[in-house]
N, C-alpha and C positions, 0 to 999 in steps of 0.2 A: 692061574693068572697071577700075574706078581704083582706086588702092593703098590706100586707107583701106577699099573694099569688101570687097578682097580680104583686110584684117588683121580685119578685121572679122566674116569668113566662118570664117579661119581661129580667132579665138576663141574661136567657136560651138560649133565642134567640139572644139575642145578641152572645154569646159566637157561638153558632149556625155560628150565619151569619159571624163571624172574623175568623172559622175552615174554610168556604167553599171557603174565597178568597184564592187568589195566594201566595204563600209562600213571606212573606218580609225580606228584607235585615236585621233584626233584628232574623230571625228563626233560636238561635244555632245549628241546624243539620245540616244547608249548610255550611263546611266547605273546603278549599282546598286541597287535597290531590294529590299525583301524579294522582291517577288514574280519578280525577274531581273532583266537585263541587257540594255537596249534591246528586241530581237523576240524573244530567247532566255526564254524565261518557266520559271520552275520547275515541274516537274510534267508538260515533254513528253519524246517518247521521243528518241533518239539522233540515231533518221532523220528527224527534224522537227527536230532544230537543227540536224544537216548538211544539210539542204535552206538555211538559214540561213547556215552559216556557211560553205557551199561544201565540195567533194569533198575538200578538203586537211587537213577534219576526220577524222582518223583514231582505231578504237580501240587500244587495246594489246595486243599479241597477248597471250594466253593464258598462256603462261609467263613472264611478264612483270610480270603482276599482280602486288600487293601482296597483295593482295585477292581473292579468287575472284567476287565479284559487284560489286565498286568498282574505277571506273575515273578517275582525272583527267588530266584533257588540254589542250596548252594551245590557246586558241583561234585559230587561224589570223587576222591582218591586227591583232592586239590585243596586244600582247605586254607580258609582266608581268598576262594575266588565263587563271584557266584553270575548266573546268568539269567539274563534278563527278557522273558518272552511277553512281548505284546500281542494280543492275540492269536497264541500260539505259534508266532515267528520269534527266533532268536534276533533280539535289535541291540541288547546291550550285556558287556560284561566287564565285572567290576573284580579288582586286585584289592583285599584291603590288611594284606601279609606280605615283610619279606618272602624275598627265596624266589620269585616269578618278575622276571623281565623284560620288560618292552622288546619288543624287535630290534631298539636302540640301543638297550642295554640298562635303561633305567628301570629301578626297584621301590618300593616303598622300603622307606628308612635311607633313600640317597639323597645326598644336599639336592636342595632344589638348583643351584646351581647348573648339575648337571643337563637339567631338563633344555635350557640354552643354549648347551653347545652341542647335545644330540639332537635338537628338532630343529632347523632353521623356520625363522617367522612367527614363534612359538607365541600365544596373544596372551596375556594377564589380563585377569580383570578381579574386582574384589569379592573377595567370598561373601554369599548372601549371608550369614549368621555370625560371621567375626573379622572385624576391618583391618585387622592384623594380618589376617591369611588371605590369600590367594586359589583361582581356576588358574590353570597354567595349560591352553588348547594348541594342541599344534591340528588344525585344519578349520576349519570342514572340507577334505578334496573328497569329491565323488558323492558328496551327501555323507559323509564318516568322517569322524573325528576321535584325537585319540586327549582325554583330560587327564590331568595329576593336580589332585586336591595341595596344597601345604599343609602344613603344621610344625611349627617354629623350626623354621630354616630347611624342614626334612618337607620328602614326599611322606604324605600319609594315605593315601590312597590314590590310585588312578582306575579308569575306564573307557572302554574305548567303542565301538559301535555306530549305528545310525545319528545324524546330528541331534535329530528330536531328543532323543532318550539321554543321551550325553549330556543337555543340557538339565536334565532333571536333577531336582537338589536331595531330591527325599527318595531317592530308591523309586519302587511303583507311583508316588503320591505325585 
């Protein structure tokens, strides 16, 4: 076999073996949307986005909880994103790193600016812990909403999910 078949062969594989791992925090199609987060959809159970996100999704044990029925974790191969399960449904998931994108195309770390002319109707209101910063909501449609916290002038975090849990300030609390 000649050397450019044999680079050749071996490429293949390679590309091969990087298609068959777990989705990374760099794969454009995981993006946040009200309704979730690439195949992670709001509204399934535990054991349906750990069939998703691989066995390395773990809960919190029990005394451990915040929460006696909420649980957040972060998402394995994604880091800076975690997910939010209320008794054992997925309701909410939170962005709190560049590099992952709205559906719109908004990041943490993009002027808030942006959040206005990607979302029409977008609602402000003041953030419970500092009058300087802002919720910045584009819905509730369908019961889901998608928020972007500020922090001076930037997004600093967003999430998106069921309205209930979207309105949480404190993660599970």
């Amino acid at each position: 076999m000649r050397q450019w078949q044999v680079r050749r062969l071996a490429a293949a594989g390679m590309a091969l073996a990087v298609s068959l791992q777990a989705p990374a925090a760099e794969d454009r199609s995981w993006t946040l949307g009200r309704d979730g987060f690439g195949p992670l959809k709001i509204g399934i159970s535990f054991e349906q986005a750990r069939r998703i996100a691989g066995p390395e999704l773990r809960p919190t044990t029990p005394e451990l909880l915040a929460s006696p029925a909420c649980d957040q974790l972060p998402l394995p191969g994604h880091k800076g994103v975690a997910l939010m399960f209320v008794e054992g449904v997925l309701r909410r998931i939170d962005v709190f790193k560049p590099g992952i994108r709205s559906a719109a195309g908004i990041a943490v770390g993009d002027p808030v600016s942006r959040v206005a002319h990607a979302y029409a109707g977008v609602r402000q209101e003041p953030n419970h812990y500092d009058e300087r910063e802002s919720y910045l909501t584009a819905g509730p449609e369908q019961g889901r909403a998608l928020r972007f916290e500020t922090d001076k002038g930037k997004i600093g975090q967003m999430y998106a999910g069921d309205w209930p849990q979207v309105q949480y300030t404190e993660g599970c609390l």
